[in-house]
C-alpha positions in Angstrom: 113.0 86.6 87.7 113.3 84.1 85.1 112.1 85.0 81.2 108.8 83.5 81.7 107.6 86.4 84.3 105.6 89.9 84.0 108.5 92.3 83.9 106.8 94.9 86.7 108.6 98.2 85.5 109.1 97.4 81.8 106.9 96.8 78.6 107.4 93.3 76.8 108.1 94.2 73.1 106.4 92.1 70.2 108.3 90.7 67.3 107.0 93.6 65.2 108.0 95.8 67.7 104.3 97.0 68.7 104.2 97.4 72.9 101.9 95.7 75.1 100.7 97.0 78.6 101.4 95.0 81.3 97.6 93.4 81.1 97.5 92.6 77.6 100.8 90.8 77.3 99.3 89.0 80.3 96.4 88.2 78.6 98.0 87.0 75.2 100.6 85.0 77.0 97.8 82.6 79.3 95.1 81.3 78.1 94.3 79.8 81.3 94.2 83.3 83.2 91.4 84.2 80.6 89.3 81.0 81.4 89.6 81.9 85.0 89.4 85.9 84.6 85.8 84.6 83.1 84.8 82.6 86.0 82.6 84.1 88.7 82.9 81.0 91.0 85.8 83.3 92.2 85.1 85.4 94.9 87.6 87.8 96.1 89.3 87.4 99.7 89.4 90.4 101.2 93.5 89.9 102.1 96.1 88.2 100.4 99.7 87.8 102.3 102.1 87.6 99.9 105.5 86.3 101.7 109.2 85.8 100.2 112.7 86.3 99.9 113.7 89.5 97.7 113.4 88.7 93.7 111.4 86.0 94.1 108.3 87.6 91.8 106.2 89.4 94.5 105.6 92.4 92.7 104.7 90.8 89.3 102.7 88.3 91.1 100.4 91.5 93.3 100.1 93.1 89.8 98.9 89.7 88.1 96.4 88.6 90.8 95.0 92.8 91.1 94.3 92.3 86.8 91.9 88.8 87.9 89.7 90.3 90.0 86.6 92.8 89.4 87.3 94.6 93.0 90.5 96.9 93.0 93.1 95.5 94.9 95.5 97.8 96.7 99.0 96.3 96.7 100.9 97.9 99.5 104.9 96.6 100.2 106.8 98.1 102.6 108.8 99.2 100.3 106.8 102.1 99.6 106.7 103.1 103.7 110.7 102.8 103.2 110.5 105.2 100.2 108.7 107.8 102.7 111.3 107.8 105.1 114.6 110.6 105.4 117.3 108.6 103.1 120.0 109.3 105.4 117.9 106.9 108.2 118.5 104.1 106.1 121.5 102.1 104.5 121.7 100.2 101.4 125.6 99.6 101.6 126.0 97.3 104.4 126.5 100.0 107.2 125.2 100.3 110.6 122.4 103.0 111.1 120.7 104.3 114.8 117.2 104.2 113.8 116.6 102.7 110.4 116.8 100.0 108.1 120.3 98.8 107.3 122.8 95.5 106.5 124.7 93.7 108.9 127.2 91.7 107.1 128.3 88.1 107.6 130.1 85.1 106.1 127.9 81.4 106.1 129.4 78.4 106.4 130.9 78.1 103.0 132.9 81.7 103.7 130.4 83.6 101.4 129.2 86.6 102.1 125.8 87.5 103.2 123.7 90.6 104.4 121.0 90.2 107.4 118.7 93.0 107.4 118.4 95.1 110.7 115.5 97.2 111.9 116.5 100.0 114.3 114.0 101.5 116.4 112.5 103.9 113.8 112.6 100.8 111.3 110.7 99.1 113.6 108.0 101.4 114.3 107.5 101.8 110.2 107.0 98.3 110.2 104.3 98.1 112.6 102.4 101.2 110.3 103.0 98.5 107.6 100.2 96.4 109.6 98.6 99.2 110.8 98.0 100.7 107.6 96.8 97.3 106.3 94.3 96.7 108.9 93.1 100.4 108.7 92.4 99.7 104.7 90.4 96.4 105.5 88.5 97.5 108.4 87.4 100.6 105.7 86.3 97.4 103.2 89.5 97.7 101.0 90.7 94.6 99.2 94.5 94.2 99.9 97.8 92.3 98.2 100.2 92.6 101.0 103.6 92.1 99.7 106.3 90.9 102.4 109.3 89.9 103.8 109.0 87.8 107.3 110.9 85.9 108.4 109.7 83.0 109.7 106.8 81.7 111.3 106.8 83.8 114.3 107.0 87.2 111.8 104.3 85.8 110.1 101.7 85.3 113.1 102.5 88.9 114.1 100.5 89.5 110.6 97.8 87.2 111.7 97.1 88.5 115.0 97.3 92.3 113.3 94.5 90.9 111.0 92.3 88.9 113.3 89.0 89.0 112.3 89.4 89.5 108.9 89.7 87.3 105.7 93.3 86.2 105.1 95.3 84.2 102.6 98.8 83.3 103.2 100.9 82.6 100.1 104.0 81.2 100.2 106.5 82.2 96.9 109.7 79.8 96.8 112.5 80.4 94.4 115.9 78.5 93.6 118.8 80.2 95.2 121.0 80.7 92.4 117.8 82.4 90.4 117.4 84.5 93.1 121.1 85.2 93.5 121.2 86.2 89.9 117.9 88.3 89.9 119.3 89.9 92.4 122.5 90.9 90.6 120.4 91.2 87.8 118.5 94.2 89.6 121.5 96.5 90.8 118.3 97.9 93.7 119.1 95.5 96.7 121.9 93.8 98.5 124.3 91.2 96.6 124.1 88.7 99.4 120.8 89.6 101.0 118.6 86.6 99.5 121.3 84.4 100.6 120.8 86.1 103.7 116.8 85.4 103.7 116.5 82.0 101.4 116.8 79.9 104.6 114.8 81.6 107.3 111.5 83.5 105.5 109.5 80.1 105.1 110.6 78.5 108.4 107.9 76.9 109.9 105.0 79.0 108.2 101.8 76.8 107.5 100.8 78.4 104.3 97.6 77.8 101.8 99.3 77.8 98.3 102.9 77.7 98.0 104.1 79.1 94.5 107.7 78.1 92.6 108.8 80.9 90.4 111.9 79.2 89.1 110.1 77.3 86.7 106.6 78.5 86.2 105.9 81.7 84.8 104.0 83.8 87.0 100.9 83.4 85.2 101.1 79.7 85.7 101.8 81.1 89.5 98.7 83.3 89.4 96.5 79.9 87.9 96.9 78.1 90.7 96.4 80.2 93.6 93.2 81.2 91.6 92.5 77.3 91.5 93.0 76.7 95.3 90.5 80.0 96.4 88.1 78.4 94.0 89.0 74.5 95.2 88.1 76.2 99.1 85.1 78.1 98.1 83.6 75.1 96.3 80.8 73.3 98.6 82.2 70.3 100.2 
């Protein structure tokens, strides 16, 4: 995540040391955000798909777009289904598992090493209660940030026929792959060698509505223009 971005598990520090929450340094930092925050030409959609490889900004970007709106948003990752799970299911080293989440390990063209993730048949079923669980909130009126990693298109219209019927916005986040390589050494909680893994295959062939850079824009410049396009679509033709 490049300087720029909300920090989601940290407080930014002023010059005279004095600490900001995550909302007011988000406030102080755009001024945009606050023209838009003030808007109500914005209405809320009642999903928002949030798809990417690992360190691209997800989480600060859910936690950004929940502070716009005047409806709670629920963000909900699979990570936190993970985090329920047995730890011994799952394996964050690069070994094979029977029934969880784990690494396979390869080598791309260039000899480097990378890390494909693997869903074993527990793994799988956890991902479709990801859905399920999604659906279940929005058929009970919640608003939702679901924060993801599909890959590809076909992934991605498993989503959109778990959520027929209802209100979705698909949001592409894209991220250089040396920033994500270094986020993600950076973080010490995934992979080395899983974005490269990732970087080629999430966005393949997925028709998004906004697609958001976070190598160079912070993500409140991120959070601006999704805001713009929901307002650009809700305008009257």
């Amino acid at each position: 995540m490049n300087t720029s971005c909300i920090p989601c598990c940290t407080h930014p520090i002023s010059k005279n040391g004095s600490i900001y929450s995550r909302k007011q340094k988000f406030e102080k930092d755009s001024q945009d955000y606050k023209n838009i925050r003030n808007s109500q030409k914005i209405m809320p959609l009642q999903i928002i798909y949030l798809n990417s490889p690992f360190s691209s900004g997800k989480t600060s970007l859910a936690h950004a777009l929940q502070e716009h709106f005047n409806v709670p948003y629920l963000h909900v990752g699979i990570d936190k289904l993970i985090g329920m799970m047995p730890y011994k299911m799952n394996n964050r080293t690069g070994k094979s598992v029977s029934d969880g989440f784990s690494w396979k390990e390869e080598r791309d063209e260039n000899g480097d090493l990378i890390y494909h993730l693997q869903s074993r048949p527990f793994a799988e079923k956890i991902r479709k209660v990801h859905k399920d669980f999604v659906h279940m909130l929005a058929k009970t009126r919640h608003f939702v940030i679901v924060d993801d990693v599909s890959y590809g298109n076909d992934k991605v219209r498993e989503w959109k026929d778990a959520l027929q019927g209802f209100d979705v916005l698909l949001i592409g986040i894209t991220r250089d792959l040396f920033e994500l390589q270094s986020r993600e050494l950076q973080r010490k909680d995934r992979m080395v060698g899983s974005s490269t893994g990732q970087f080629p295959v999430v966005h393949k062939d997925v028709l998004y509505g906004p697609v958001v850079d976070t190598t160079h824009d912070s993500i409140q410049k991120c959070t601006h223009k999704i805001l713009e396009f929901i307002q650009t679509k809700q305008e009257p033709s």
